[in-house]
C-alpha positions as CSV (number, residue, x, y, z in Angstrom):
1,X,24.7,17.7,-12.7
2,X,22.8,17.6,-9.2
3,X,20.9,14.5,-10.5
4,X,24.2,12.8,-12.0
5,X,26.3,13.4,-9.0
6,X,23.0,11.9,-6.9
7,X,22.6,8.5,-8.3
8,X,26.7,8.6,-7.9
9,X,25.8,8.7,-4.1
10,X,28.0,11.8,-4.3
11,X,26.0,15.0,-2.8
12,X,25.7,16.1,0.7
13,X,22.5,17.8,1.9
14,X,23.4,20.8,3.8
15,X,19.7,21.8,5.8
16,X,18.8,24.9,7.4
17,X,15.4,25.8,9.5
18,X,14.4,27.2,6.6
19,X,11.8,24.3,5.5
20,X,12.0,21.9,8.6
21,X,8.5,22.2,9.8
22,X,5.2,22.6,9.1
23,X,3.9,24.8,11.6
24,X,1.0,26.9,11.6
25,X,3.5,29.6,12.7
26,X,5.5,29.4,10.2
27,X,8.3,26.8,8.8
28,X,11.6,28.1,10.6
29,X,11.4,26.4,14.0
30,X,14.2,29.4,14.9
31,X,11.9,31.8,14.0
32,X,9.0,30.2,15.7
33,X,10.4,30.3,19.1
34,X,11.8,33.5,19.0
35,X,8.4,34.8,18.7
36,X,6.6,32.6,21.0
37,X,9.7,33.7,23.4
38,X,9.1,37.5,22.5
39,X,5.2,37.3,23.1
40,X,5.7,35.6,26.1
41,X,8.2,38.7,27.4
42,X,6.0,41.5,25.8
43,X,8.5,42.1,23.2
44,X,6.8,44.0,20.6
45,X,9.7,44.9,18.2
46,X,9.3,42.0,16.2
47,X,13.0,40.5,16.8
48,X,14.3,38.3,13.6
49,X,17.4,36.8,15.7
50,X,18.1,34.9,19.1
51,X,20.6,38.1,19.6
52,X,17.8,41.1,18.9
53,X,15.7,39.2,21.3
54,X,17.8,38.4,24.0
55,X,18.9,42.2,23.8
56,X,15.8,43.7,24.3
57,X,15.1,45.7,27.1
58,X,12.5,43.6,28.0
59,X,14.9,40.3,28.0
60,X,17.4,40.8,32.0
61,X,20.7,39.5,32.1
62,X,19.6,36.8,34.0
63,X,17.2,35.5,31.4
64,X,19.6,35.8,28.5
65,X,22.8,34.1,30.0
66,X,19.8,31.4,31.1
67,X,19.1,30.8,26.9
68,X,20.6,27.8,26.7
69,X,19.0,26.6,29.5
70,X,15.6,27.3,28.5
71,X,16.2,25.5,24.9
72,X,17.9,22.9,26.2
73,X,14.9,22.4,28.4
74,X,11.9,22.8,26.0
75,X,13.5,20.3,23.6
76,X,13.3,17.5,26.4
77,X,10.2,16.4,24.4
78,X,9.1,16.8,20.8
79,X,8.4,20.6,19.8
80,X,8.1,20.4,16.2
81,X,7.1,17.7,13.5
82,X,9.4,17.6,10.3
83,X,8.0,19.0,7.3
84,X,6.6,16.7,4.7
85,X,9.3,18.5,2.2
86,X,11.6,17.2,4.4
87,X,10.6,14.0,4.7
88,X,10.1,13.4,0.7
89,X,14.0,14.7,0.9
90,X,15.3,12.4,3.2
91,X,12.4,9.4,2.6
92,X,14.5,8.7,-0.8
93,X,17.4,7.4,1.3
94,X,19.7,8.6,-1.4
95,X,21.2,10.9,1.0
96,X,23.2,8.8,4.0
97,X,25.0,12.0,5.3
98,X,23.2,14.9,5.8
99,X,24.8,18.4,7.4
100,X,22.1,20.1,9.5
101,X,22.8,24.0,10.3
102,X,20.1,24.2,12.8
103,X,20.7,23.4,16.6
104,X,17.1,22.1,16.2
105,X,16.6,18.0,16.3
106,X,14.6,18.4,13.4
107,X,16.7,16.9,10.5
108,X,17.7,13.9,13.2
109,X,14.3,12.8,13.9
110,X,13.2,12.8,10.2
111,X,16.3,10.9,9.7
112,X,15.7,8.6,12.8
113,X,12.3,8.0,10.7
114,X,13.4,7.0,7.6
115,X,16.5,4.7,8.3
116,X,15.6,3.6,11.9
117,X,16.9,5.1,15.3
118,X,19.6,2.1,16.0
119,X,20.9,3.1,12.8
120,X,21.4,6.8,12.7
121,X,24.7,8.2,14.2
122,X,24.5,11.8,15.8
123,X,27.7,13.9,15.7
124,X,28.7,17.5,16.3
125,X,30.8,20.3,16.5
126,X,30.6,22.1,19.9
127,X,33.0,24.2,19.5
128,X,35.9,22.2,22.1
129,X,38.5,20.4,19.7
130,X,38.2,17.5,22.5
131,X,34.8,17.2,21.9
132,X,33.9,17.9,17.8
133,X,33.2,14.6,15.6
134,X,34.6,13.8,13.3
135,X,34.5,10.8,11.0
136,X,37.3,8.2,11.3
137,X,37.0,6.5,7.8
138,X,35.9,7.5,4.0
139,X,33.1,5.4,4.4
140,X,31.9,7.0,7.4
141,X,30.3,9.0,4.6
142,X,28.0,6.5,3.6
143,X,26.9,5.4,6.6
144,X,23.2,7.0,8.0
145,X,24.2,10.2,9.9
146,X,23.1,13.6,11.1
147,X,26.2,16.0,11.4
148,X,25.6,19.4,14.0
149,X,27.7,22.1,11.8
150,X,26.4,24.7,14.7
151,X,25.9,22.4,17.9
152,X,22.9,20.5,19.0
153,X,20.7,22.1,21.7
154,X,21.3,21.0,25.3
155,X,21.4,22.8,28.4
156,X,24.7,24.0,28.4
157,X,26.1,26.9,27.6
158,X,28.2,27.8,24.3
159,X,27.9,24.0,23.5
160,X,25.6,25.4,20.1
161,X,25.1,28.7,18.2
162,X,22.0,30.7,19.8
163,X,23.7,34.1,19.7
164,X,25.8,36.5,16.8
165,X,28.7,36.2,19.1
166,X,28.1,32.5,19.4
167,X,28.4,32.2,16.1
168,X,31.6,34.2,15.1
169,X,32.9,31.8,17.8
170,X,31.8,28.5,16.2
171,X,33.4,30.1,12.6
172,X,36.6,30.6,14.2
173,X,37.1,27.5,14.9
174,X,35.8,25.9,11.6
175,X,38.4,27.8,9.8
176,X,40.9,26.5,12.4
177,X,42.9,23.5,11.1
178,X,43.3,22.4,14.3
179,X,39.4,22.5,15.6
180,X,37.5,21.9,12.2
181,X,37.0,18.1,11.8
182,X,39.3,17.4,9.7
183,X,38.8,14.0,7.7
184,X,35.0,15.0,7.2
185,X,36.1,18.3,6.0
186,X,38.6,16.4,3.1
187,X,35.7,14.1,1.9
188,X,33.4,17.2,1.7
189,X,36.0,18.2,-0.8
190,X,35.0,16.0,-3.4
191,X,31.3,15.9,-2.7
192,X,28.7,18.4,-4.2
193,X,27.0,19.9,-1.5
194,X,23.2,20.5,-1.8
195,X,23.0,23.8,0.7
196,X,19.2,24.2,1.6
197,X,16.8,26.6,3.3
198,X,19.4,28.2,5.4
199,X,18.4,32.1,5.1
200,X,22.0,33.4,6.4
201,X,23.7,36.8,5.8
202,X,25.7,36.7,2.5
203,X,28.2,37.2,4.6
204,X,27.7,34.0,6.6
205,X,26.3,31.9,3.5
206,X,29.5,32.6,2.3
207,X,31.4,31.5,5.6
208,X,29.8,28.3,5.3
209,X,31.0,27.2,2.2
210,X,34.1,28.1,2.4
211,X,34.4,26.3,5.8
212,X,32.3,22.9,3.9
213,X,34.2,22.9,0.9
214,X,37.6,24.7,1.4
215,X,38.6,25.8,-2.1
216,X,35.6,27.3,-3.6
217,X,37.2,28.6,-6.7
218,X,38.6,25.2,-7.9
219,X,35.8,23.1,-8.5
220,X,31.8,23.2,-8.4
221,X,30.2,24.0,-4.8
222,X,27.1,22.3,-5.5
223,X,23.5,24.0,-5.1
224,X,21.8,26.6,-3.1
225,X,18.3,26.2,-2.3
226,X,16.9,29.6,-0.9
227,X,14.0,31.8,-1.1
228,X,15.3,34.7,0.9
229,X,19.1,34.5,0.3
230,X,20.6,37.7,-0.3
231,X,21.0,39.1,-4.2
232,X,25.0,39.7,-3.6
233,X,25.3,36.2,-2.3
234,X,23.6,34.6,-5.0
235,X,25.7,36.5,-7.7
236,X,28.8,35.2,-5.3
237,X,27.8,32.0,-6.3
238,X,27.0,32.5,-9.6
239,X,31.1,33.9,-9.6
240,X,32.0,30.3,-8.8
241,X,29.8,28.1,-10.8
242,X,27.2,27.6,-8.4
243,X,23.7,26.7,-9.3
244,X,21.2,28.8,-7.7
245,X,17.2,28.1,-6.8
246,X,14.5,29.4,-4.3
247,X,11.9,26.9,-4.5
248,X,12.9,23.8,-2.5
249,X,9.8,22.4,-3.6
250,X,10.1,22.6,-7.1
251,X,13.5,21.5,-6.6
252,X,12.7,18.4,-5.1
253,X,10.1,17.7,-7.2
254,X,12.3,18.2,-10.3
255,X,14.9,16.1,-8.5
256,X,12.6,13.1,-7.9
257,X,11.3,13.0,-11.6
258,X,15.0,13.4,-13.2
259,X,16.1,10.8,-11.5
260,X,13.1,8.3,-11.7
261,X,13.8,9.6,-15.3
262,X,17.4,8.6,-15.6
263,X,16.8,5.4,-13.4
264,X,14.3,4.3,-16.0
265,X,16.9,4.4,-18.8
266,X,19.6,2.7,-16.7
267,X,17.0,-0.2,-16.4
268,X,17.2,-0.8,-20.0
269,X,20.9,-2.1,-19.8
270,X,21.0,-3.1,-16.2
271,X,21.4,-6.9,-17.5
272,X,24.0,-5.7,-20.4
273,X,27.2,-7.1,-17.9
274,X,28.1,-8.7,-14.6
275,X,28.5,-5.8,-12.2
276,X,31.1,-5.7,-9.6
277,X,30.5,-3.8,-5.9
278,X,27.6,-4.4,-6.0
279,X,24.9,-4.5,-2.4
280,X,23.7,-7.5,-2.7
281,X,24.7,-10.9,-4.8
282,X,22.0,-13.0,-5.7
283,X,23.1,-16.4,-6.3
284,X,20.1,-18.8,-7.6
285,X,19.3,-21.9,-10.0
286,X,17.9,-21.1,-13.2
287,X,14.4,-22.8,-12.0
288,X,13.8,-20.4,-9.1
289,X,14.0,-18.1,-12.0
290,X,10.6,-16.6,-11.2
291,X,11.1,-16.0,-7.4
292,X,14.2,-14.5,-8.1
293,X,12.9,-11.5,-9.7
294,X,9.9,-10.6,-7.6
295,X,13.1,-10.6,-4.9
296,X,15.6,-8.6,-7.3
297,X,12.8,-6.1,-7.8
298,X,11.8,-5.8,-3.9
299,X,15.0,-4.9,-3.5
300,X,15.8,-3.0,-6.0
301,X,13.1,-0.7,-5.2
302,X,14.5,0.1,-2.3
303,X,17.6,1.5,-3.8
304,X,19.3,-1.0,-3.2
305,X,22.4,-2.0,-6.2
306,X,21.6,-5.9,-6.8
307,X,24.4,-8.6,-9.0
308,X,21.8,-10.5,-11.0
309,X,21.9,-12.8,-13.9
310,X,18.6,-13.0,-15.8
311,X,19.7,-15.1,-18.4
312,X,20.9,-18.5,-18.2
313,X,24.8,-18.8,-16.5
314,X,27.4,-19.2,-19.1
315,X,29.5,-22.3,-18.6
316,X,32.1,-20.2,-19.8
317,X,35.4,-19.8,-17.7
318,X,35.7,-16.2,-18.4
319,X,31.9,-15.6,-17.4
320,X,33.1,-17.8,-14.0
321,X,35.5,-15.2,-13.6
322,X,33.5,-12.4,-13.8
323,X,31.0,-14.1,-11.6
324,X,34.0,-15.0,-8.8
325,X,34.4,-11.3,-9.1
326,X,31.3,-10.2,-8.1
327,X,31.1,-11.9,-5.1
328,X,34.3,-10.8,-4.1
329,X,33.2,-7.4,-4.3
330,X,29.9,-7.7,-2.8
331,X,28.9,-6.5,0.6
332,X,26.3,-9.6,1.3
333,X,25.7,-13.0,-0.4
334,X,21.9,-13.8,-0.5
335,X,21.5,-17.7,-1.9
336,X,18.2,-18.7,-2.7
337,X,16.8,-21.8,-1.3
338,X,14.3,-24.3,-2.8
339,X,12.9,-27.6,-3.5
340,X,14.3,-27.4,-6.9
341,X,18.4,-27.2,-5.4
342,X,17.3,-30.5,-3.6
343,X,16.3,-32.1,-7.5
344,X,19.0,-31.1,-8.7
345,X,21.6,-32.6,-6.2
346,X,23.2,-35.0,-9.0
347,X,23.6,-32.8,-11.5
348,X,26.7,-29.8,-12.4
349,X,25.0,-26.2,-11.5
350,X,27.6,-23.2,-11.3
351,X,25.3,-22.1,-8.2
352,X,27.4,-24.6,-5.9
353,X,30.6,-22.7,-7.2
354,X,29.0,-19.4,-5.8
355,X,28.6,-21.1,-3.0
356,X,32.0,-22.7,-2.4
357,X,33.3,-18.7,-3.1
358,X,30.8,-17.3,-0.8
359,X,31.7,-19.3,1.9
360,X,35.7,-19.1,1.8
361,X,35.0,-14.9,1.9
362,X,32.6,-15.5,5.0
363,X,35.5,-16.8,7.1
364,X,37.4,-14.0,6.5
365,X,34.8,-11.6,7.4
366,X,34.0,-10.6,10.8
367,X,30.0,-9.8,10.3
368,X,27.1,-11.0,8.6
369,X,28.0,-12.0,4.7
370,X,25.7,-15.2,3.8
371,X,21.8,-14.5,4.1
372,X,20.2,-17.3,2.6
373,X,16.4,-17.1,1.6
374,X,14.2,-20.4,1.5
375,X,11.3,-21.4,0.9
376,X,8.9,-22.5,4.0
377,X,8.6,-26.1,1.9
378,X,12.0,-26.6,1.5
379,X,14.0,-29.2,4.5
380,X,16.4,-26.2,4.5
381,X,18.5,-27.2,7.3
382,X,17.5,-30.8,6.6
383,X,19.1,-30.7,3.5
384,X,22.1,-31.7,1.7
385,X,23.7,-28.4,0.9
386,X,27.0,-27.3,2.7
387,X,26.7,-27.1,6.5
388,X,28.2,-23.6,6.2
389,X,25.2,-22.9,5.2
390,X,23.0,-23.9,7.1
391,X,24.8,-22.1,9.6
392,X,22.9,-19.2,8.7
393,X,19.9,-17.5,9.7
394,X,17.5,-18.7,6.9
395,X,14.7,-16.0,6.0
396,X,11.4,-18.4,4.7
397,X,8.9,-17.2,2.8
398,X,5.7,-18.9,1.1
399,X,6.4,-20.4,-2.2
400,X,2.9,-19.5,-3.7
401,X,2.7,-16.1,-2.8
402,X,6.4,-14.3,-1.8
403,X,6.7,-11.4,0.6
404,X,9.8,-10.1,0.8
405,X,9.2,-6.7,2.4
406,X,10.5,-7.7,5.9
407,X,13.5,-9.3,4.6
408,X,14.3,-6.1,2.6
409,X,14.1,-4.7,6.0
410,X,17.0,-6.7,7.7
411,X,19.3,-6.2,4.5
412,X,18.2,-2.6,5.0
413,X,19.9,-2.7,8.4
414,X,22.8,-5.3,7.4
415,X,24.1,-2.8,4.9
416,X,24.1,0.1,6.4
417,X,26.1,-1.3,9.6
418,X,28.5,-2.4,6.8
C-alpha cells in the first residue's frame, strides 16, 4: 500500500529526531544537546527531556527562561550533518512535502540539498494564529517544502516546543479550528502519512495523528516507523489499520527495492497509450529518433513523468487528438531541434502541428512553457521555424555525444516553480 500510494505522489513523510543525524553521540540531535547541556551544568541525573533538564536543581531560573535563547543562538551555524538514512529518504525526490516534528533545521537542510535552497519553501506553526502557515492551494502540496509541526528554533521565546508545557500549548492549538492551518490540514486528509522516528509518549504519538489526519477511524493513517514507540501505542494503531515498523532502515530499503520493483513493470507498457498530465511533452521528428531517447531516459531517471511517442506518429485524426490532448495537459513543451527539421521543411510532419498547439497555450500562460533543445550544429535561430520559437531560450548540446544532465537540471527547477 505504502509503495502504491508512493509512486501516486500521495504520502507525506512525517520526521522526528529520531534518525536525523549521524552523530558520534547518538542520532537524536534533541537528545544530543540535552546531554552536552547537562555535562556542561554538572547534571548527573541523566535527563531524557528539555523539561527534566531545565528543572534540575542545577539548571537557575535565569538559565531556563534563557532556553530559547541559547538554541536559538547555537543554531546560528550548522550543528549537526543529516543522516545518510535521511538523505537516501529525501534524495528520491518522491516526497515534495515533508512534515518535520523536530525544531531542529535538520530535515530543511537535507531538503535544501536535494532540490536546491531557491527552491525549498520553509513554513511553520508558532503557535500565534497570525503567524502559522498554511498552504493557500492543493498544489501547494506538491511543491518542495519543509513544514515546522512544533516551531523552528530561533531566539524567541514560545515561538517552538522546548518544554512539556510548551508542548500542551502548541496541541491546543492544533486541535483548534481556528489556529490549526487549516487547508494543509484538509489535504492531509487524503494523504497517507509516513510518521518516522519520532519516539513520543503514546499519549502524544497519538495527539499527532489525530491533529495530522483528523478522523483516524475512517480511513488508513499511513505508517509508523519507530524503534522505541510505546507497546500501547503501537496496538492503538494496530486498532485503526495502521502499519507498524521499527527499523527505518529496513524500511527504506524495502521501500526503494519495491518501488524500483514496480517501476520496472510499469516500464513494460509505458509506450501502450498517449498519456495526458504528463511533466514534460516531447515533441520530435521521427529522425531525431535516437536523440530523443537518450533525452526521454535522462529525464526519466530523474522521476520525472515524460509524453513520448516511440513509434512512428499516426496520421490518424483520432491519434491527433489524443496528441492535442497531451499538450494541453502538460506542464512544459520541450521541442527538439535539428538539422534534420531544416531537411524536412517541404514536407507534411505532424511535429509542426505540436508546434502550432504549443504555441497558442504559451500565450496564455504567464511562465516558462516552450524549452526547446537543439543541436549546437543546427542555425537554430537562423532557421526557418516559427519565430515563436525562436523566442525561447534554446538549450544546445553536441550532436555526437549528448549530455543532457544540466538541462535536466533547469526542468528540475521549471517544474517545481510550476
Amino acid at each position: 500500500m505504502l509503495v502504491t500510494r508512493l509512486i501516486e505522489g500521495n504520502v507525506i513523510p512525517v520526521i522526528g529526531p529520531g534518525f536525523l543525524v549521524d552523530d558520534e553521540k547518538g542520532s537524536n540531535p534533541h537528545q544530543i544537546l540535552i546531554d552536552d547541556l547537562a555535562e556542561a551544568y554538572e547534571i548527573s541525573s541523566h535527563p531524557k527531556s528539555f523539561s527534566e533538564l531545565l528543572y534540575d536543581k542545577n539548571f537557575d531560573a535565569n538559565d531556563r527562561k534563557n532556553i530559547y535563547a541559547m538554541l536559538g543562538d547555537a543554531f546560528s551555524q550548522p550543528l549537526f550533518q543529516p543522516s545518510q538514512l535521511l538523505k537516501r529518504l529525501l534524495g528520491s525526490k518522491r516526497f515534495p512535502f515533508v512534515i518535520t516534528t523536530s525544531f531542529t533545521p535538520v530535515v530543511e537542510d537535507t531538503m535544501k540539498e536535494v532540490w536546491g535552497s531557491d527552491l525549498v519553501r520553509v513554513m511553520k506553526f508558532t503557535n500565534d494564529p497570525s503567524h502559522n502557515d498554511d498552504i493557500s492551494t492543493k498544489s501547494d502540496i506538491n511543491k518542495p517544502t519543509v513544514y515546522y509541526m512544533f516551531g523552528k528554533v530561533c531566539r524567541s521565546e514560545k515561538k517552538y516546543v522546548v518544554t512539556d508545557y510548551d508542548m500542551l500549548s502548541f496541541c491546543r492549538s492544533w486541535l483548534s479550528s481556528a489556529e490549526r492551518p487549516q487547508n494543509l490540514a484538509a489535504e492531509l486528509q487524503s494523504k497517507y502519512l509516513l510518521i518516522m522516528g519520532n519516539g513520543f509518549s503514546d499519549w502524544l504519538s497519538r495527539f499527532v495523528c489525530f491533529s495530522l489526519k483528523g478522523k483516524i477511524d475512517s480511513q488508513p493513517i499511513g505508517m509508523v516507523v519507530d524503534p522505541i514507540a510505546e507497546d500501547s501505542f503501537l496496538q492503538f494503531m494496530k486498532r485503526i489499520d495502521a502499519f507498524t515498523q521499527f527499523n527505518a532502515e529496513e524500511v527504506v530499503d524495502k521501500m526503494e527495492h519495491l518501488v524500483a520493483e514496480r517501476e520496472a513493470e510499469l516500464q513494460k507498457t509505458r509506450f501502450n497509450s498517449p498519456q495526458q498530465n504528463t511533466d514534460v511533452f516531447i515533441s520530435y521528428s521521427r529522425a531525431d529518433a535516437e536523440v530523443t531517447a537518450q533525452l526521454y531516459e535522462a529525464l526519466t531517471a530523474r522521476g520525472i513523468n515524460v509524453w513520448y511517442d516511440r513509434n512512428s506518429i499516426s496520421m490518424g485524426g483520432n491519434f491527433m487528438n489524443e496528441i492535442v490532448a497531451g499538450i494541453r495537459s502538460t506542464k512544459l513543451f520541450v521541442p527538439i531541434m535539428t538539422k534534420n527539421i531544416q531537411a524536412q521543411s517541404n514536407e507534411y510532419h505532424p511535429y509542426r502541428t505540436e508546434w502550432k498547439t504549443a504555441i497558442d497555450l504559451a500565450s496564455g500562460y504567464g511562465r516558462t512553457f516552450i524549452v526547446p533543445v537543439s543541436e549546437k550544429d543546427f542555425d537554430f535561430y537562423g532557421s526557418n521555424i516559427p519565430d515563436e520559437l525562436k523566442a525561447c531560450n534554446a538549450y544546445l548540446y553536441e550532436a555526437d555525444k549528448p549530455d543532457f544532465g544540466v538541462f535536466v537540471d533547469e526542468i528540475e527547477k521549471l517544474l517545481a516553480k510550476i
